[in-house]
Backbone as a ProteinNet text record, in pm:
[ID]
protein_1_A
[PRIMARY]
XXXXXXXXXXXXXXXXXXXXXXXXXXXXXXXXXXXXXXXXXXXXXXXXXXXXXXXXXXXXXXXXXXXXXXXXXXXXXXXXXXXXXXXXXXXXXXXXXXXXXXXXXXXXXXXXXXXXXXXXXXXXXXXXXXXXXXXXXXXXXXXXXXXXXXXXXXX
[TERTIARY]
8121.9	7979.3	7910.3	7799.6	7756.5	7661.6	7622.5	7546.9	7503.3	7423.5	7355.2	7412.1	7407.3	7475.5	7405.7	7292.4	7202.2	7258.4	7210	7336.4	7306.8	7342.1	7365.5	7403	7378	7422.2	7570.6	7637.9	7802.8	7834.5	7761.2	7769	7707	7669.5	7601.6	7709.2	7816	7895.7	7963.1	7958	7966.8	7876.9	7722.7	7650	7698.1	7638	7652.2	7736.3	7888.5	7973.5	7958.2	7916	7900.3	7759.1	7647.1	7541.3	7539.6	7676.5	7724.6	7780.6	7878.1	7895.4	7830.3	7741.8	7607	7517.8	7499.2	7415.9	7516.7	7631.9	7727.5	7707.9	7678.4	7667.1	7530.1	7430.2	7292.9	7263.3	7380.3	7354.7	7383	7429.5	7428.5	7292.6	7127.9	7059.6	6986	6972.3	6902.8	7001	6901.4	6988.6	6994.8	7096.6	7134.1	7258.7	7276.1	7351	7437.9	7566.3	7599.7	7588.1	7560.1	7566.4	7752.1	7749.3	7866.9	7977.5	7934.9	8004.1	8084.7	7970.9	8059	7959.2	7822.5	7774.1	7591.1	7568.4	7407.9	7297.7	7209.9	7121.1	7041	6991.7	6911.6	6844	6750.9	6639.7	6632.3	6612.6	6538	6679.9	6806.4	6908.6	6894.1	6890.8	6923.7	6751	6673.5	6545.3	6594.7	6677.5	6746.5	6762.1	6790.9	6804.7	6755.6	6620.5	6541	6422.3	6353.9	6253.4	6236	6146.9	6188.8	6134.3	6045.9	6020.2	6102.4	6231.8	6339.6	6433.4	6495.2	6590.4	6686.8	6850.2	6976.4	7026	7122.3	7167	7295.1	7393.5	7515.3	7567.1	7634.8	7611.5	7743.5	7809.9	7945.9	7948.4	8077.8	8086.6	8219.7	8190.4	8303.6	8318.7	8430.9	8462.1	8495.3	8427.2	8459.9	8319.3	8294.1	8181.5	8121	8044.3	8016.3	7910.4	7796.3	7714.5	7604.2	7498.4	7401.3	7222.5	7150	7030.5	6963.2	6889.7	6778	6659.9	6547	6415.3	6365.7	6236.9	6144.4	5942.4	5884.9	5741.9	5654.7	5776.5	5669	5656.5	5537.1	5513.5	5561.2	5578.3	5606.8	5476.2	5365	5247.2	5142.4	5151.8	5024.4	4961.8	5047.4	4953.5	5005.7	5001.7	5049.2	5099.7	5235.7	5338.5	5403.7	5440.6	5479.7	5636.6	5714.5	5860.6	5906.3	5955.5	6033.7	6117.5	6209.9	6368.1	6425.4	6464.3	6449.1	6611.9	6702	6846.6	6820.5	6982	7039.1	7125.9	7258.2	7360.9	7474.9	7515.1	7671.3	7744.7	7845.7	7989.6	8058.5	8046.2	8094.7	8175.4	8304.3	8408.6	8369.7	8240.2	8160.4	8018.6	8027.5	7913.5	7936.1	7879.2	7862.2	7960.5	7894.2	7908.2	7784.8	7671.5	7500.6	7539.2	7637.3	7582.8	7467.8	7402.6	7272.7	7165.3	7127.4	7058.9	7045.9	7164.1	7147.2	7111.9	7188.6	7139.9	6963.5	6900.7	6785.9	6710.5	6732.8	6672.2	6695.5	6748.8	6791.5	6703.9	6696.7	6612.7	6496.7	6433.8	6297.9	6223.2	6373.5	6300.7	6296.7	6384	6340.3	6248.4	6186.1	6057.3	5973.3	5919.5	5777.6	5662.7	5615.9	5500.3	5502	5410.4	5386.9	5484.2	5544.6	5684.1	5665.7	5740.1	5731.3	5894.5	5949.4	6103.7	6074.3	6080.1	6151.6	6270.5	6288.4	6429.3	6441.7	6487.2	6480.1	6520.8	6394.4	6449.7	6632.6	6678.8	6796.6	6896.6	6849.7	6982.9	6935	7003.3	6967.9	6998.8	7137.7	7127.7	7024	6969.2	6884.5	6726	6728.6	6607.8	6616.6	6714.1	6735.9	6706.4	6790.5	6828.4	6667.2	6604.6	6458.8	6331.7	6348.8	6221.5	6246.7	6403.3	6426.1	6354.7	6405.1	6365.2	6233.1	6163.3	6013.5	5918.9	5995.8	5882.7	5842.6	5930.3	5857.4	5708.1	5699.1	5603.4	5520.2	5520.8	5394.7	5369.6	5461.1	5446.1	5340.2	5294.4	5176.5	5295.6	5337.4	5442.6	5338	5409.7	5328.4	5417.4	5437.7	5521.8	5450.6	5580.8	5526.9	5548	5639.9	5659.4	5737.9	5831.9	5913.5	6025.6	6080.6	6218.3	6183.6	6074.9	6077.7	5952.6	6025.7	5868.4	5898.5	5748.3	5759.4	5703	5764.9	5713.4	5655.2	5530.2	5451.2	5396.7	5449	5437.5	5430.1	5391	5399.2	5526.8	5555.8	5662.7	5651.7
13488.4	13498.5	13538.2	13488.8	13484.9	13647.4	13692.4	13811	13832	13908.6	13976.4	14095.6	14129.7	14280.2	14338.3	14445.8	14493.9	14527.4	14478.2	14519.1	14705.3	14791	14885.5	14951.6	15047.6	15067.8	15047.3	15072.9	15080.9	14907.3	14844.9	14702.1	14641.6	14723.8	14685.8	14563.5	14622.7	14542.9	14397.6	14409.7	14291.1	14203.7	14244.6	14145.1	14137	14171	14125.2	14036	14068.3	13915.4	13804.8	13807.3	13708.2	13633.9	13690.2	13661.1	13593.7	13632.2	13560.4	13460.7	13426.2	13292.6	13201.7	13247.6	13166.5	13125.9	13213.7	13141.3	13041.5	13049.9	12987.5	12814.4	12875.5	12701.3	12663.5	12724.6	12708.8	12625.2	12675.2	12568.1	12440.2	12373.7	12208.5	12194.7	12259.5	12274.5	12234.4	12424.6	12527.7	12518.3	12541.4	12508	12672.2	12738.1	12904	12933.5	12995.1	13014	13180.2	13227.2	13322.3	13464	13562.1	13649	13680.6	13757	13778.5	13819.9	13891.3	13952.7	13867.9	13706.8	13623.9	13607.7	13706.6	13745.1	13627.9	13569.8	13492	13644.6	13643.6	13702.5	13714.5	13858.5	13875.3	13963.2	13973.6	14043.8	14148	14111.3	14224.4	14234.5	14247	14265.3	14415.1	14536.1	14664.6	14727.2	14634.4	14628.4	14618.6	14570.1	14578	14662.9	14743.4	14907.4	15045.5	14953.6	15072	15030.1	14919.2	14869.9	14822.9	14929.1	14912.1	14790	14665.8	14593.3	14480.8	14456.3	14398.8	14409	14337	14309.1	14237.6	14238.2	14165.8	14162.6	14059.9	14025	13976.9	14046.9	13998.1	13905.6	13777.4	13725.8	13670.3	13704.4	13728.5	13619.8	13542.9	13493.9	13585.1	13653.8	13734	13833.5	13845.1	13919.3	13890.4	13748.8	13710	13641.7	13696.4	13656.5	13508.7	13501.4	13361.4	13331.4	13392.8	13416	13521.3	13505.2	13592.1	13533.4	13646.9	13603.2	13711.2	13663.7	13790.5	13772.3	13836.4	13875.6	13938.8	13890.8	13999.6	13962.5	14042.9	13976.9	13946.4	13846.2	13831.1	13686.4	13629.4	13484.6	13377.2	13267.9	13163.3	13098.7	13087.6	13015.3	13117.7	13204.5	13331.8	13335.1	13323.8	13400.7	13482.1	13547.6	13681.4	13665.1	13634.7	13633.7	13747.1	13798.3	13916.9	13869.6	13739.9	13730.1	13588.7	13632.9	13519.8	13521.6	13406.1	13355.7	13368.4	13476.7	13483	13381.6	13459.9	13362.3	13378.4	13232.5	13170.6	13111.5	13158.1	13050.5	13110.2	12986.9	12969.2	12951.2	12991.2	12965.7	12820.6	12756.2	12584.4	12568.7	12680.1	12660	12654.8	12693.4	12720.5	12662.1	12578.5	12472	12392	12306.4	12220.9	12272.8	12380.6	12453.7	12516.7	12444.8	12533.9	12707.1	12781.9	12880.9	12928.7	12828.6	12814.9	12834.7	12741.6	12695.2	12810.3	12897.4	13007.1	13131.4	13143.3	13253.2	13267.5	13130	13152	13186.3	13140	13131.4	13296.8	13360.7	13504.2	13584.6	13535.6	13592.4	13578.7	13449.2	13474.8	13507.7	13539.9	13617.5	13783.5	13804.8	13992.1	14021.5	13860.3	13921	13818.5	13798.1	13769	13807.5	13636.5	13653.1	13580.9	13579.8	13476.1	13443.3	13338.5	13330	13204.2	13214.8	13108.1	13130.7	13000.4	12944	12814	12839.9	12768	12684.6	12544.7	12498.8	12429	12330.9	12295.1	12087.4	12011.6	11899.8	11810.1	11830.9	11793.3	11837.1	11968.2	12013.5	11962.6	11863.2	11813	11823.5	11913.4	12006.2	12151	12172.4	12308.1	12251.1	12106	12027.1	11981.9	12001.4	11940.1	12040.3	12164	12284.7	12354.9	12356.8	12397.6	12354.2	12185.5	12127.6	12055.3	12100.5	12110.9	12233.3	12361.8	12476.4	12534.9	12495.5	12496.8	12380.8	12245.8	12171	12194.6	12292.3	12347.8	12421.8	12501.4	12546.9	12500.9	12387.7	12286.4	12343	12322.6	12426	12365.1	12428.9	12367.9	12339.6	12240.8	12181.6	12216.2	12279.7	12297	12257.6	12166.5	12129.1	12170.8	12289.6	12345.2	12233.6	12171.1	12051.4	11947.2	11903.9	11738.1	11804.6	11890.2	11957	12079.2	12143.2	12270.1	12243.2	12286.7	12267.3	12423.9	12415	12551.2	12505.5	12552.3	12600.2	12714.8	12722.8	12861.2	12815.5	12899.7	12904	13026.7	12996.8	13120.7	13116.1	13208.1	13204.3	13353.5
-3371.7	-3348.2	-3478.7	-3530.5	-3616.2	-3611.4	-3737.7	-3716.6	-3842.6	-3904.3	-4016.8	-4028.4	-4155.6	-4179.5	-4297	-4262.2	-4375	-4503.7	-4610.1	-4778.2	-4770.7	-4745.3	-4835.2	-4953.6	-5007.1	-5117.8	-5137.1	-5067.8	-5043.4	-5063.8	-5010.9	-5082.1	-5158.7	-5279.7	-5416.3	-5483.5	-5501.4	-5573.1	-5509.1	-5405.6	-5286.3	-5326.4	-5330.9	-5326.7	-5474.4	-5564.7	-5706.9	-5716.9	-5663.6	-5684.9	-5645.7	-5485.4	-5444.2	-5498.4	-5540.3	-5556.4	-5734.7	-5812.4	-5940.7	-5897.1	-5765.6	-5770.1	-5742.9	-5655.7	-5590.3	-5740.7	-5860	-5953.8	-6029.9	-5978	-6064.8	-6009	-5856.2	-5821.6	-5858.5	-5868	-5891.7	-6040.7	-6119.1	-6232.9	-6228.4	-6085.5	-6096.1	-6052.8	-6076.9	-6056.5	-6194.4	-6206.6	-6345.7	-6469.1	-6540.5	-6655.6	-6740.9	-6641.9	-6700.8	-6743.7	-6850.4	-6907.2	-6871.5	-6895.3	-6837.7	-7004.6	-6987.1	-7095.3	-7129.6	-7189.8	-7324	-7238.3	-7125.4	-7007.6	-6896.6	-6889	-6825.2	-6645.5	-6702.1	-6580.8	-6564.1	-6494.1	-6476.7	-6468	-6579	-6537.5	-6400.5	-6352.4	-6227.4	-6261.9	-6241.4	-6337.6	-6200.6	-6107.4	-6022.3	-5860.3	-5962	-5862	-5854.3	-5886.2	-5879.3	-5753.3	-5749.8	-5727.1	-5534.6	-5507.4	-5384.7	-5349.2	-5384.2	-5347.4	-5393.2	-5414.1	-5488.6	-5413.9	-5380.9	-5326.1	-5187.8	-5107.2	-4967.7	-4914.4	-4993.1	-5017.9	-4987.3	-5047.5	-5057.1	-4903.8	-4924.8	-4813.5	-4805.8	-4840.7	-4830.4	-4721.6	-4667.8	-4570.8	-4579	-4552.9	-4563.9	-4404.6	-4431.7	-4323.7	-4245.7	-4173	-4115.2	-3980.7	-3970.4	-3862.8	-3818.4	-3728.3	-3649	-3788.7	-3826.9	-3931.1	-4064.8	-4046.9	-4222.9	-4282.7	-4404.2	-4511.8	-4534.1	-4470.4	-4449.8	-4590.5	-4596	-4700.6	-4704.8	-4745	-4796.2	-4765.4	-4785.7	-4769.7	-4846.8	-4924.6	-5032.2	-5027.7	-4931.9	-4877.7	-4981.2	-5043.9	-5095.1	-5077.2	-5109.7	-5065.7	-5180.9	-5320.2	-5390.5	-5396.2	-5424.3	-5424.3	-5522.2	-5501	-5633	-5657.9	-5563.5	-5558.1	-5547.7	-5638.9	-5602.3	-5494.8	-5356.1	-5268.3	-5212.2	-5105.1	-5053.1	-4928.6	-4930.8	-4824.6	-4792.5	-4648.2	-4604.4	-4663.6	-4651.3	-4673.2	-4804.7	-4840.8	-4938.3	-4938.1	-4949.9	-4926.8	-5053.8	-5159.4	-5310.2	-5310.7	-5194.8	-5250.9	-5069.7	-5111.8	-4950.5	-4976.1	-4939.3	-4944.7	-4827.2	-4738.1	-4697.4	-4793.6	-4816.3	-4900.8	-4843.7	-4978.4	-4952.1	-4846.1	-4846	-4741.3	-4599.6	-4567.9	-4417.1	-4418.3	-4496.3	-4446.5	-4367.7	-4279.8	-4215.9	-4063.4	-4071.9	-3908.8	-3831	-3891.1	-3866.1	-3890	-3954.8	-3989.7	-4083.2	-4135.4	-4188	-4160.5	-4024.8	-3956.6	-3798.5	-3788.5	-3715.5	-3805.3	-3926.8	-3958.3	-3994.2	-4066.4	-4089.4	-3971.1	-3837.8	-3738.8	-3712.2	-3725.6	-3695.8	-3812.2	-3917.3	-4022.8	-3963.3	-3927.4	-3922.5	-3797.6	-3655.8	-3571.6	-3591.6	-3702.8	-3743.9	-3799.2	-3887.1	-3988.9	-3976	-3896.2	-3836.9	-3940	-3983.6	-4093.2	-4198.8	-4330.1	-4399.6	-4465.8	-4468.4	-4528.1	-4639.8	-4762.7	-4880.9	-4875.6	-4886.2	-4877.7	-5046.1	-5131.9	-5289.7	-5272	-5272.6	-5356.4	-5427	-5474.4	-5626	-5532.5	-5599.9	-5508.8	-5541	-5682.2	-5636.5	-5593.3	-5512.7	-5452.4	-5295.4	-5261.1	-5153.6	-5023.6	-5035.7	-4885.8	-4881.7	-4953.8	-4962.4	-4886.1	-4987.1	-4899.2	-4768.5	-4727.5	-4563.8	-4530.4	-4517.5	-4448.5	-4466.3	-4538.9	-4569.1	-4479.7	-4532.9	-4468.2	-4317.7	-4249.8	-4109.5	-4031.6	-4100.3	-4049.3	-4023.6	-4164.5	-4176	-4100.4	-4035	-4004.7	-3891	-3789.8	-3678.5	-3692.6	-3810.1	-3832.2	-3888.4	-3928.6	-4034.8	-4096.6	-4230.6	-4352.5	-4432.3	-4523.6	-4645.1	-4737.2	-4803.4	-4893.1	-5063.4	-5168.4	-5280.1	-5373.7	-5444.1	-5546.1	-5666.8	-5754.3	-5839.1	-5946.9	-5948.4	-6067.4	-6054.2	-6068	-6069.6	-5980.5	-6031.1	-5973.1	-5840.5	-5837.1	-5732.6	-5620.3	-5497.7	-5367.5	-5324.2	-5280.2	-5212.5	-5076.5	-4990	-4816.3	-4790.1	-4752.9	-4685.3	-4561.7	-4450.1	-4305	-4249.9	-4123	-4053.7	-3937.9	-3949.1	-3866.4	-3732.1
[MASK]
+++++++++++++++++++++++++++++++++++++++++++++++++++++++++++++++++++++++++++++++++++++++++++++++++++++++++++++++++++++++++++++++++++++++++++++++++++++++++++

């Protein structure tokens, strides 16, 4: 059974790893490079647990790590959304079982409100899994440039 599991401090280092491999896949995307350490910059990872603002989601089917979800309320399109989808990923090995598609649905019945969801158009399961979830809500679609759309809805 699928479920959410709030990040605590006790899983700082949990997320951090998993949230380095996740930028690791993000570069068949972005074009980021890793520092001297071997690590993808995150500018506002420690901001998770300092900002009550923020919100991680560790995301478990029964008892094993399926993926992650990273909530915060700042905008990509300057306007003022109560939620943003900052990261989202299933782990390759557990895709194509809708743990995606349940967990978001579980996200956005805990946080009710203006929501902006970002993905980058050639990652093209992010665009499915996105503009499936959001077209219930008739999102306003804002393409910031050639490569990125943004979704703002209410949910």
């Amino acid at each position: 059974m699928l479920r959410l599991q709030l990040v605590e401090k006790k899983d700082k280092d949990l997320l951090w790893n998993i949230n380095q491999k996740y930028l690791y896949e993000m570069t068949n995307f972005y074009d980021d490079s890793m520092d001297e350490k071997g690590n993808y910059h995150y500018g506002h990872f420690d901001d998770y647990f300092t900002d009550s603002r923020r919100t991680a989601y560790l995301i478990y089917n029964d008892l094993t790590l399926v993926g992650f979800a990273m909530l915060c309320p700042y905008s990509n399109i300057n306007q003022n959304p109560d939620y943003t989808m900052a990261e989202f990923t299933i782990f390759p090995s557990f895709r194509r079982n809708h743990f995606a598609f349940a967990a978001v649905k579980m996200i956005l019945e805990r946080h009710r409100g203006k929501w902006e969801i970002k993905y980058n158009e050639k990652n093209a399961g992010a665009k499915k899994l996105w503009n499936t979830i959001a077209e219930q809500f008739n999102p306003t679609v804002h393409h910031l440039n050639n490569e990125e759309t943004v979704l703002s809805f209410e949910a």
